[in-house]
C-alpha positions, -999 to +999 in steps of 0.1 A: +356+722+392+359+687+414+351+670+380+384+684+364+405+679+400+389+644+400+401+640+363+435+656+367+441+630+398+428+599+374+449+612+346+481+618+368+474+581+386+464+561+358+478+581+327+502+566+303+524+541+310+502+525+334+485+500+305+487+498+275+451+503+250+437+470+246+453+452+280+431+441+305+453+454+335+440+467+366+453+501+364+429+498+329+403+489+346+404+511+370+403+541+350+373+529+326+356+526+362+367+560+369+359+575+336+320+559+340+317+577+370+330+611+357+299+607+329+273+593+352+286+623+383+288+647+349+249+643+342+239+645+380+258+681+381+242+694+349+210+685+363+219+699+399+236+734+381+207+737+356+173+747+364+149+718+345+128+730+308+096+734+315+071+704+311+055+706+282+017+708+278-004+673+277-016+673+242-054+664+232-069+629+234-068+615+200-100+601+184-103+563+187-089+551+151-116+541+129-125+500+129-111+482+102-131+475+071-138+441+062-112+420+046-104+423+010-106+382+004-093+357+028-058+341+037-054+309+018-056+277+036-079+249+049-096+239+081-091+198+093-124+182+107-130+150+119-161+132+128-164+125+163-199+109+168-232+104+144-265+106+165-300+105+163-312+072+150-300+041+144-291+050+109-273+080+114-237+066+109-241+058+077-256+085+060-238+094+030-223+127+045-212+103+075-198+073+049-181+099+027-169+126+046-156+112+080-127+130+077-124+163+056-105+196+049-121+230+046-102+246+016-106+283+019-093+302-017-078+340-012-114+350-031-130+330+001-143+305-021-150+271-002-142+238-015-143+199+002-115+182-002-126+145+004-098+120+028-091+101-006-080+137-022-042+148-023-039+158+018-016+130+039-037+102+049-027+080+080-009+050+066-039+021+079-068+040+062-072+033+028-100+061+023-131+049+001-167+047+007-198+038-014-235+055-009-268+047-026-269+057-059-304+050-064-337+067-051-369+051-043-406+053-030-401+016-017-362+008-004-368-020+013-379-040-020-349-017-041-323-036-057-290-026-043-269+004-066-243+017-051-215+046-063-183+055-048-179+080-028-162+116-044-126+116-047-118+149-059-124+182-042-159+194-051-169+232-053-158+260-051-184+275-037-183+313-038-189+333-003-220+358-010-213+397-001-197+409+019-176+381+025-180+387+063-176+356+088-216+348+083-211+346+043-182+322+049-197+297+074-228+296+052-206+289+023-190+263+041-224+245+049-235+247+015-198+232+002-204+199+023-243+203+018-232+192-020-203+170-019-216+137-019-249+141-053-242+177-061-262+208-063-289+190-077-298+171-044-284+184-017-282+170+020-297+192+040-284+203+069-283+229+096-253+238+111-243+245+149-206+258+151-192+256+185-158+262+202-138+237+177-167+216+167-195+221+139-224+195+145-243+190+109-280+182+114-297+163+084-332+162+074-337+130+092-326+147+126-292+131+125-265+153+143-231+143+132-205+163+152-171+173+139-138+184+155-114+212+145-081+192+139-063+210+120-061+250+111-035+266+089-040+300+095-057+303+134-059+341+135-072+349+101-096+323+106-107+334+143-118+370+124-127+352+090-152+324+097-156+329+137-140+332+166-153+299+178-132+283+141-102+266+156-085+233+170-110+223+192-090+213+229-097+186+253-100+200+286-124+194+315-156+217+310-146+221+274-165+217+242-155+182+244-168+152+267-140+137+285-133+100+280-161+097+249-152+124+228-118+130+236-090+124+261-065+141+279-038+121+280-023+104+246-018+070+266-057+072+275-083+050+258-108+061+235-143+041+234-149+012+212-154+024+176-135+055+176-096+063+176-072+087+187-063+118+161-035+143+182-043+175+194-022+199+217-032+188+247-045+150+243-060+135+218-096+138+196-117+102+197-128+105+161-152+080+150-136+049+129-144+058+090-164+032+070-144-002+061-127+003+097-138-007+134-123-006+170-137-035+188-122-026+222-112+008+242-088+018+216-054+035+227-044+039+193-040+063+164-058+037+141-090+016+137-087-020+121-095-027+086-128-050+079-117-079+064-121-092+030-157-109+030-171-084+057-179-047+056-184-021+082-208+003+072-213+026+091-192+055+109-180+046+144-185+006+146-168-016+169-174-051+151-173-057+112-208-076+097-199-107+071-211-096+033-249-109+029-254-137+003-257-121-033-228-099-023-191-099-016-159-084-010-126-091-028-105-069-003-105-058+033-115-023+044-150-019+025-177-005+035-205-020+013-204-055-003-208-056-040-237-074-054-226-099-074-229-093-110-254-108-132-250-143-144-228-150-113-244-157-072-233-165-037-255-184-021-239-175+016-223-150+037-189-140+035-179-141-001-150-130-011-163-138-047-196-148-066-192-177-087-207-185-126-236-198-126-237-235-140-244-241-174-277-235-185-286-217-154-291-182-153-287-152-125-305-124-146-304-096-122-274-084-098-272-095-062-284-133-068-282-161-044-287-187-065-293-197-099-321-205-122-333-232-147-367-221-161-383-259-173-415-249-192-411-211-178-412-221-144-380-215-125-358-242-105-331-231-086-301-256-096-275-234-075-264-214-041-295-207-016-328-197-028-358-178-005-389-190-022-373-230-018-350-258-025-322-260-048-314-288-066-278-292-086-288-325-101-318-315-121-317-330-155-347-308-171-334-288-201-345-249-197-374-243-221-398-214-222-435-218-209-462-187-207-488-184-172-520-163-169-526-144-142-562-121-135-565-086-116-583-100-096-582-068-074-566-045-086-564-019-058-548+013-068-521-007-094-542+023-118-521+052-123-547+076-118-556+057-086-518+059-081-517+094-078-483+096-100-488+118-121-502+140-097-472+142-080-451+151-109-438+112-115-454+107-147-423+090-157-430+061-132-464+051-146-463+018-169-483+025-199-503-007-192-521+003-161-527+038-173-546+023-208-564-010-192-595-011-175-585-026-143-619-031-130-627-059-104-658-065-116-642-075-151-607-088-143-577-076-170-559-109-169-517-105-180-500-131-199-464-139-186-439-152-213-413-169-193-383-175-220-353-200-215-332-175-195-360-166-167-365-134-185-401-123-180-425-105-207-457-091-190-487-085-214-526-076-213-551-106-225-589-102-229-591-062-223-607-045-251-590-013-242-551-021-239-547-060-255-553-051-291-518-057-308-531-037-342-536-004-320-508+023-317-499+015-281-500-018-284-457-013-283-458+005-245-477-024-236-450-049-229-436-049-194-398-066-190-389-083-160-373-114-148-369-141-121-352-132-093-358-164-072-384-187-077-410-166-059-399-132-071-399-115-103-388-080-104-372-055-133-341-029-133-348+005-140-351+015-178-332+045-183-324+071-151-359+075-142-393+051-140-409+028-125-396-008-101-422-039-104-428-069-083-447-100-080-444-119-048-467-145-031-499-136-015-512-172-001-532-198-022-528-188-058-529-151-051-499-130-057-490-092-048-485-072-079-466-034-070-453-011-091-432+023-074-412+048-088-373+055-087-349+069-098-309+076-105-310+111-114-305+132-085-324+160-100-355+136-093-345+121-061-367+146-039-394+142-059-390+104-052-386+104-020-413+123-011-439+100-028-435+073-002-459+049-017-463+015-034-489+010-063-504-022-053-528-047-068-536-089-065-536-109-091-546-145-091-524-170-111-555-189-136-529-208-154-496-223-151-479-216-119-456-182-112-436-171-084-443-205-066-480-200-072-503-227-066-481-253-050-485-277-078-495-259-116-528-259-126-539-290-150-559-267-173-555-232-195-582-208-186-602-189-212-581-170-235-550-195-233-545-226-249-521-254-242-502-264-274-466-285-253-457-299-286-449-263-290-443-249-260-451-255-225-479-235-207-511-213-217-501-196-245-525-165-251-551-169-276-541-148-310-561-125-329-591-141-353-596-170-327-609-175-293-599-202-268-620-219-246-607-229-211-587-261-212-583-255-246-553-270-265-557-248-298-575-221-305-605-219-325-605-198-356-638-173-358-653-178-388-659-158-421-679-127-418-664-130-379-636-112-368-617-108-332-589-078-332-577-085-293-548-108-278-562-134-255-601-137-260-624-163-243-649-184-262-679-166-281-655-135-282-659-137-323-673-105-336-696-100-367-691-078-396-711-055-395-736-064-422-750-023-423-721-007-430-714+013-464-693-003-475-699-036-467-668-055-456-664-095-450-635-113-436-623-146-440-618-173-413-596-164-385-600-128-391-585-100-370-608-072-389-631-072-417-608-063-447-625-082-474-653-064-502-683-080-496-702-090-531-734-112-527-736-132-561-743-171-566-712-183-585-702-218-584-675-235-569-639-221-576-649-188-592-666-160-571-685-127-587-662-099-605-684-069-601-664-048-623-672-078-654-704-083-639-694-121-641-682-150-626-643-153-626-617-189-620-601-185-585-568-175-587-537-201-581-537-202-545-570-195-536-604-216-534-641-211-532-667-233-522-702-228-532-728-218-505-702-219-476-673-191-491-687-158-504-657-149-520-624-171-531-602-174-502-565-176-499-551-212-492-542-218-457-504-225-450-498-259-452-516-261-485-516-252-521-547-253-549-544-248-588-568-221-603-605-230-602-604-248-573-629-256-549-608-265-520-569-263-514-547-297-516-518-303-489-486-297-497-471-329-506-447-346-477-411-331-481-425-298-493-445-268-473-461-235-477-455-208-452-481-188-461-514-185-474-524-183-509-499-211-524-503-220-560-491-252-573-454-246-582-451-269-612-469-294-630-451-316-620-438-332-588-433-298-568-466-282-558-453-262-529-414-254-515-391-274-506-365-268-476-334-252-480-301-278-472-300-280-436-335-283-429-369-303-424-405-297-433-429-293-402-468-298-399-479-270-377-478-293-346-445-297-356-450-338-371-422-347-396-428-371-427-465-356-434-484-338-458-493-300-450-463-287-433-463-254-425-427-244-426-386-251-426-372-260-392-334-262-389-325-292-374-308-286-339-275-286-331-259-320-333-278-329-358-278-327-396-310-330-423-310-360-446-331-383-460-325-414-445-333-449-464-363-463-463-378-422-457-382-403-486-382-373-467-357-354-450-353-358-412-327-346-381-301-373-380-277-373-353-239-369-357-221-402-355-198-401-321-166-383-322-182-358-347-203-328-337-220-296-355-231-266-334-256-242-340-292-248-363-284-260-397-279-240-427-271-249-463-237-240-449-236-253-417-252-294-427-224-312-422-207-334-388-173-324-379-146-346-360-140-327-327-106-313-328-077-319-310-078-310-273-115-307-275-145-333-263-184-333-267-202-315-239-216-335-216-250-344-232-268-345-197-256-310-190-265-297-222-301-293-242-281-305-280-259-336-275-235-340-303-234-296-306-212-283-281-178-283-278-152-278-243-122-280-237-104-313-220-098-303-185-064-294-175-046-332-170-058-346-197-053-343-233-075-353-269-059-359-302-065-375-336-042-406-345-045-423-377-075-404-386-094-415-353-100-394-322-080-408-294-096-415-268-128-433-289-154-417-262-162-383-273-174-374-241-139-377-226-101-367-230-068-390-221-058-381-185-023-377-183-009-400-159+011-429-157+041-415-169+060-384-163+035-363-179+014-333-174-014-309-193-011-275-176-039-257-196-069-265-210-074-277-247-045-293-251-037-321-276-005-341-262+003-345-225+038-324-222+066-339-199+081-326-169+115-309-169+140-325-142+138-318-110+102-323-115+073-352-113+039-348-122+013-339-095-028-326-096-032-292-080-071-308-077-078-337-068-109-337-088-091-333-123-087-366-145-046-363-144-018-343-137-020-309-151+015-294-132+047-304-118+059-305-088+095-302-075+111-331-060+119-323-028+144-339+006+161-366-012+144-375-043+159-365-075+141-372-113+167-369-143+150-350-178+154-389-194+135-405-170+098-418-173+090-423-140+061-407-127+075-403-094+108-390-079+137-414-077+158-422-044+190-405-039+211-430-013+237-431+016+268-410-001+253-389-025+231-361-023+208-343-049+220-314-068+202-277-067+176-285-094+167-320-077+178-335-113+207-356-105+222-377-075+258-369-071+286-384-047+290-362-016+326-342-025+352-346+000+350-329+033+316-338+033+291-372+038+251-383+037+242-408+063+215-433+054+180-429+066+185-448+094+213-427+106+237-454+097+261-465+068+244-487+039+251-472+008+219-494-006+194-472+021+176-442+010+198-411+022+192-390+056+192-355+034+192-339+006+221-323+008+257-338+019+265-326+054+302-308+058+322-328+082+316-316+115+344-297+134+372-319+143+366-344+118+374-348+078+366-368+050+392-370+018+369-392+001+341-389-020+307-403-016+314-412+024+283-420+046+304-404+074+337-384+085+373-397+107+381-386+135+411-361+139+439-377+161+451-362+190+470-328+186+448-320+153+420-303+153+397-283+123+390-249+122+353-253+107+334-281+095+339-296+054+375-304+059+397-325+041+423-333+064+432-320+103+453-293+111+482-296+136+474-273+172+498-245+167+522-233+190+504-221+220+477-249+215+476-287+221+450-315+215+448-340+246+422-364+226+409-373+195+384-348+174+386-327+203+394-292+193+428-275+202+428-262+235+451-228+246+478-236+272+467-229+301+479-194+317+511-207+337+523-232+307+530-230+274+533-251+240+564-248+216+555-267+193+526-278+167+508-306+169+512-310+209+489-333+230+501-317+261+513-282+278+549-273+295+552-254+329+569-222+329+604-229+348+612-208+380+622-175+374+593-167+341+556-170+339+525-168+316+497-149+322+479-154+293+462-185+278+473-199+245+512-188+250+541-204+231+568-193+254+566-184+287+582-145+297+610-138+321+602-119+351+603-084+347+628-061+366+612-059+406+597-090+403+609-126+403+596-165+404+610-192+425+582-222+413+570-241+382+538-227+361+539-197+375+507-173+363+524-142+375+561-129+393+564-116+430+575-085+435+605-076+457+597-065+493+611-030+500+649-031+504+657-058+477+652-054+437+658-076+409+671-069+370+645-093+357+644-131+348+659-140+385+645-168+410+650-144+437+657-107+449+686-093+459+695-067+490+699-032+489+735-024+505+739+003+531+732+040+518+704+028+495+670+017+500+641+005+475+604-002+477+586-029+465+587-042+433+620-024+425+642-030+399+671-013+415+680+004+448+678+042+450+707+064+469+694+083+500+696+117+491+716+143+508+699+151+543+691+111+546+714+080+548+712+041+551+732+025+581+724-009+571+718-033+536+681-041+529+667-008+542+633-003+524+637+038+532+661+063+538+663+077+572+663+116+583+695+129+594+692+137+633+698+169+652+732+182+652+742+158+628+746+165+586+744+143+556+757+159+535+762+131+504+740+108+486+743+069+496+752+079+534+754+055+551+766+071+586+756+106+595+785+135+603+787+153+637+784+194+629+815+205+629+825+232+654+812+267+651+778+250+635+746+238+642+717+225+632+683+224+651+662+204+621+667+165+611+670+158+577+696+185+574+723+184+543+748+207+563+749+226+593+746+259+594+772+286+611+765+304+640+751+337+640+775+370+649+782+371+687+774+327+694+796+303+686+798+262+693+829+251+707+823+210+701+807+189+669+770+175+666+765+207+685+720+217+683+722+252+692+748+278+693+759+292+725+756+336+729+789+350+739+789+364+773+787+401+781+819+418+768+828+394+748+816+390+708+826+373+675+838+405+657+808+401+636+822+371+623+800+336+614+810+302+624+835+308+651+841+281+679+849+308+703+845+348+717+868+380+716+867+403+742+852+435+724+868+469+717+847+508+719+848+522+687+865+559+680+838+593+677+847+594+640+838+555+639+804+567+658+798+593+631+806+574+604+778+550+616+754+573+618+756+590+586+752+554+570+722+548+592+702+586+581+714+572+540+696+540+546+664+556+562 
């Protein structure tokens, strides 16, 4: 019920017509106030008038809701790391998970597979690090002595690797593990490691107890992860007490320093000090987001450096930010540190294996270093020697465990690594196995067994696993390269005296094998004693004598050749001795008295012939005489055969003739073959009957005695006469002989019935230098850049074929090599060396300041451009400066005969002009002209505004004050009284606006008028308000007082108020009125005065106040009146009258 009374009062209060819907009026907003409280007092009453429901019963606790099952897969993504520090040994930052992963992303597949994605794969990479690393790509038992192989770093994401049932957070942080386990070789050799995961950081420890520690940088999906792969997976943070060591392994503020080595990757709070990747360093505390690049001829190494190492000789770097130096390739070297590049070995010097220091001449097979550094000695540029090939004995002296069963390989599953020679040979050091060492022309090494019944027999089946290949590496190393993926690494280095280490190990670039390797750890090792010859620097100077088994043969080659099969060599022998018939000898490299009989009890009975390897020949025991031998089939005596010979009581059966020698049939001994002619092999029958008995030499060639004589009966065989040479028979010989080309002609490569014939060197060619080369007259190169060869008339120009025309003298050049005419610069050009050390000019250079060279002229130089003129763009002509422009000599000065100052004309400078061409200087502009920028032609007049008091000064503004009229002024005008200029630069000067005025000369600004004066403008004074009016300052008229004020005299700066009891009534008053009477006013400033109330009155003017009537006297009820009326009572019906009026108002 007080709701609806409450209601009914709003509605009849605030109901319509009070506001209208939508208008924010306060009887509105009053009633939505008063309608709030009606709902807000409506629910207090129900809740007052109603008793409450009843509370309902608390229902039963629910069962906890079951836990979750294991994720179904995981949420796509990857996980940032970045190293932070590699510990445990002074190796440990650069292990190849340290050199190729120190930065990485986790990629985690919706199946929870795992793969690395490497910093070179597609992921942003911070724009200083160029990512790239290189690791060992090549296993060993011995690393020290291991040539250097290295292979780059992955680049593309390896894995996946699949998360093992049932996917929970252990499957997928052992997953992980076994993803970077196998990044850098594969599955096949994995890096072990155990894994530590911590709050944002997972430290890896390898086999080697190296604990490289990573940081969490980066997470795309921080919650899944948390439940995923653990709750310690995350962005690690850098807080005090935190996983993280403050101010080494990270900081926490981003203007902090990290340590030397490392730099600054952002987290949330602070910043990660991750260690510098390989190819980078930080030499200093490092505020930075960035580690400096090594540069090119240095590496860094290793993770976490803080200096960069220069590249080791035998190795370079072309580019900065490497982390291994390349070795240099074979057949080039770098001799020491810091390369950039390996250079070509010289010719005829050789760099066999990768990584060289030096180069090699092998003289006799004994190496000379002839380039770059060498460790076992000297090197000598200059050496003359030609490279030959030579052969050295060494003996096993002690041959230690170099046996492979002593060795222990194949026990340990590397039967791969044992070289078939020291499984086969004796090796005993009671009876040495001595080696033969063929040393050929390029330092390449052949290793073979000599006087060892059981390996050195060349007949036998193994004889072809026998051979070991090596090659020089310096002068007192020879080593070998890996044949195939897996085997074994030699060496022979110095011992001391004339003993030498021999060591074999194995290795390997499979990395199937590499554990296998590795866990050998041992060197196969042996001595061996050089007997003959010198190798590897061993003995100082080489021995003077072959030992047993070797002969000495230089006219053949240089050193101890082994002793073949069928003969035996004493020592200091210089052939060998053939063993003789009924004697043979099956084995390479044999001492004296090593000739073994034929076994005389054998059935059947075989014989040999001299210089037998094995007894091959029917033995038949009949007396026939000389030149026939027993047929047992006949039963008779039978001729020899063409070819072959018999001799009675010394041959048993007729034996072929040796080569070098030919018989007829029936003979008793073999004839040499007549001079010009040979027989390469034995049993040569006469040919004809004539004049040939054996064969002569193809075109091209010469017939050789076995000791390699020319012009002598019994040669042996054809040799092709060497380059540079060709075969003819030469008056008075009568046999053929290697005649050198006549100069200017050449012929490369051994002679041939095709190839017997001098050529002229062609054009832009020349002999090779025939102290640098082993054929003079045989190889061709091409003339150097500068310098040119050609043929003229039939003869090669220049005559020495040794040498090319330099190009000089002239305006020449030759800007490649092999070319046959020296080609002439363009213009603009002259002909320079871009080496000193070339014979001429092989490019042009431009001319350059003031030099000029026209296409027509010869000179070899660049000509003089003088005082005037100046050279054009392309330095090819010398033209007159154009007008507005001049070229001072070189002296500053005016002769047109001196070299000029420039190349190009200088533009008249400002305020000056030249309308000549080829001036050596500009005029002055006169006085009131002036140039607006330099090159001109003429002067311009100073505009209006402007003037020019001097010559080639520039125009000058009138000064603020003056002004300038006209053009060309040399002087300004003062503004005149009554104007002014306030600006600079004016051409008139402005009246004086209205209010203001000017009564001097050069007048900056007008006065203003002082209050009570004005001016119209333009005026030299201000004139005077008149009376009535007034003005302030600065007016430009006077202002009429307003009614209520007036002005009683000219030059009034203000109106005055009008006093009491007087009234102005007017504008411009200029005398106040008196109130007239019946009025007053009691205020100044009045307009009028006002009329006295009913019942006062004024009886005189200028009156203040009114004066109240006196009792019984009044005004009638009348205003204004000068004077009272005596008053009259009013009637009863007047009274009533009154009073009725009176209730109406009330």
């Amino acid at each position: 019920m007080r709701l609806a009374v409450l209601y009914i009062l709003a509605c009849l209060l605030l109901g319509p017509g009070r506001g209208q819907a939508g208008e924010h009026s306060p009887e509105r907003t009053s009633l939505d106030r008063l309608a709030a409280s009606f709902e807000r007092g409506s629910r207090r009453l129900l809740q007052t008038d109603s008793p409450p429901p009843p509370s309902p019963s608390p229902p039963p606790p629910s069962p906890p809701p079951p836990s979750p099952p294991p994720p179904a897969g995981c949420v796509a993504g990857y996980l940032k790391l970045d190293l932070i520090s590699a510990t445990g040994g002074a190796g440990c930052a650069s292990t190849p998970l340290a050199l190729c992963l120190p930065s990485l992303r986790v990629q985690v597949d919706a199946d929870c597979g795992i793969t690395v994605a490497p910093p070179n794969a597609s992921w942003p990479q911070p724009g200083w690090w160029t990512p790239g690393g290189y690791v060992s790509s090549i296993w060993s038992a011995n690393p020290a002595d291991t040539y250097a192989s290295l292979r780059a770093c992955p680049t593309a994401v390896s894995g996946p690797v699949a998360s093992a049932s049932p996917q929970g957070p252990a499957q997928v942080r052992a997953a992980i593990e076994q993803a970077v386990e196998q990044h850098v070789y594969g599955a096949d050799y994995p890096l072990a490691a155990s894994a530590a995961w911590g709050n944002g950081t997972l430290t890896l420890t390898t086999a080697g107890s190296c604990a490289l520690k990573y940081g969490f940088t980066e997470d795309s999906a921080p919650a899944a992860y948390a439940s995923q792969i653990g709750t310690n997976v995350g962005v690690v943070a850098c807080e005090s007490g935190g996983p993280l060591t403050v101010g080494t392994e990270c900081a926490l503020d981003a203007a902090d320093a990290c340590p030397a080595g490392t730099y600054g990757v952002p987290l949330s709070s602070g910043k990660l000090c991750a260690a510098c990747p390989p190819g980078y360093y930080a030499a200093a505390p490092n505020t930075g987001q960035a580690c400096t690049a090594a540069d090119a001829g240095s590496y860094v190494g290793a993770v976490g450096s803080s200096a960069q190492t220069s590249c080791p000789a035998g190795s370079y770097s072309g580019i900065g930010g490497q982390c291994a130096c390349q070795p240099c390739d074979a057949g080039t070297y770098r001799g020491s540190e810091g390369g950039t590049s390996c250079s070509t070995c010289p010719d005829n010097s050789y760099a066999r294996l990768p990584g060289a220091t030096g180069c090699l001449r092998c003289v006799a097979g004994i190496p000379k270093c002839v380039a770059g550094t060498d460790p076992g000695g000297s090197c000598d540029p200059g050496l003359a020697d030609a490279p030959s090939p030579g052969y050295q004995v060494l003996s096993l002296s002690a041959p230690g465990n170099l046996s492979a069963v002593s060795c222990g390989l194949a026990a340990a599953s590397l039967s791969f690594a044992q070289p078939p020679l020291f499984g086969q040979c004796t090796l005993s050091a009671g009876s040495p196995t001595s080696l033969s060492l063929y040393v050929d022309r390029y330092c390449g090494v052949q290793i073979l067994p000599l006087e060892d019944a059981a390996c050195s027999e060349p007949a036998a089946p193994y004889w072809a696993s026998m051979k070991l290949q090596a090659a020089y590496a310096a002068t007192n190393r020879i080593t070998n390269q890996l044949a195939g993926s897996s085997s074994f690494l030699l060496e022979l280095t110095p011992l001391s005296g004339s003993s030498a280490t021999l060591s074999y190990w194995p290795a390997t670039t499979d990395a199937a094998e590499a554990s296998t390797v590795e866990a050998f750890d041992a060197v196969c090792t042996g001595t061996a004693s050089v007997t003959g010859g010198q190798a590897v620097g061993l003995p100082t100077s080489p021995s003077s004598s072959c030992p047993a088994g070797s002969y000495d043969n230089s006219d053949v080659v240089d050193g101890c050749r082994p002793c073949p099969v069928g003969r035996v060599c004493a020592a200091g022998s210089t052939a060998p001795t053939a063993c003789s018939a009924d004697q043979y000898q099956p084995y390479l490299g044999m001492p004296d008295g090593g000739c073994l009989t034929c076994d005389p009890a054998a059935v059947p009975r075989y014989t040999s012939g001299q210089g037998a390897d094995y007894c091959t020949l029917p033995y038949y025991d009949a007396a026939c005489p000389s030149g026939q031998q027993y047929d047992p089939d006949f039963r008779t005596c039978v001729q020899c055969a063409a070819g072959e010979y018999r001799t009675l009581g010394r041959d048993s059966i007729c034996l072929p003739c040796p080569q070098g020698s030919y018989s007829d049939a029936g003979a008793s001994d073999c004839t040499l073959c007549p001079v010009n002619q040979y027989s390469s092999e034995s049993g040569m029958g006469a040919q004809t009957g004539g004049a040939q008995k054996c064969l002569y030499c193809p075109v091209g060639t010469v017939a050789k005695t076995s000791n390699g004589s020319v012009g002598l009966e019994g040669s042996t065989y054809c040799d092709a006469c060497d380059p540079g040479t060709v075969a003819s028979i030469v008056s008075p010989n009568a046999y053929a002989t290697c005649e050198a080309c006549a100069d200017g002609y050449y012929r490369p490569g051994d002679s041939s019935p095709f190839n017997n014939a001098c050529k002229i060197i062609p054009q832009g060619k020349k002999e090779k230098a025939r102290n640098s080369t082993q054929y003079a007259r045989s190889e061709l190169v091409s003339c150097s850049k500068g310098e040119v060869s050609y043929v003229a008339n039939g003869e090669r120009v220049p005559a020495d074929p040794e040498s090319c025309q330099p190009c000089s003298g002239d305006n020449t050049y030759a800007p490649r090599t092999g070319m046959a005419s020296c080609q002439p610069c363009r213009a603009g050009f002259y002909p320079t060396q871009s080496d000193p050390g070339l014979p001429g000019n092989d490019e042009c250079s431009p001319c350059t300041g003031s030099t000029y060279r026209p296409f027509s002229s010869s000179s070899p130089t660049c000509l003089q451009c003088t005082a005037g003129r100046e050279v054009d763009g392309t330095h090819s002509f010398c033209l007159p400066c154009k007008q507005g422009y001049y070229m001072p000599d070189v002296l500053g000065g005016n002769n047109v005969s001196l070299a000029a100052n420039g190349s190009v004309c200088l533009p008249c400078p400002i305020n000056t002009y030249q309308p000549r061409t080829g001036q050596t200087s500009c005029n002055l502009c006169a006085a009131g002209y002036s140039t607006q920028d330099v090159g001109n032609l003429e002067c311009d007049p100073c505009p209006m505004g402007y003037y020019s008091p001097l010559a080639a000064t520039a125009c000058l503004p009138a000064p603020a004050g003056t002004f300038v009229s006209t053009q060309g002024a040399k002087t300004y005008t003062p503004c005149g009284p009554g104007s002014f200029s306030d600006n600079e630069g004016d051409d008139a000067c402005d009246p004086c606006p209205p209010g203001l005025y000017s009564n001097t000369y050069g007048s900056r600004t007008c006065k203003a008028c002082r209050a009570g004066t004005f001016s119209k403008g333009g005026t030299t004074s201000c004139l005077p308000c008149p009376a009535g009016f007034s003005s302030a300052p600065g007016s430009s008229a006077c202002i009429a007082c307003q009614p209520g004020y007036f002005s009683s005299s000219a030059g009034s700066g203000s109106c005055t108020l009008c006093p009491l009891g007087m009234q102005c009534p007017a504008i411009a008053t200029r005398t106040p009125q008196p109130c007239p009477r019946g009025s007053f006013t009691n205020r100044q400033g009045s307009r009028l005065c006002s009329l006295c109330p009913p019942n006062t009155y004024a009886s005189t003017i200028g009156q203040r106040n009114c004066t109240i009537c006196d009792p019984g006297y009044s005004t009638r009820g009348l205003t204004g009146q000068s004077g009272c009326q005596p008053v009259r009572i009013p009637t009863r019906r007047q009274a009533i009258q009154a009073n009725t009026m009176l209730r109406g108002l009330l």
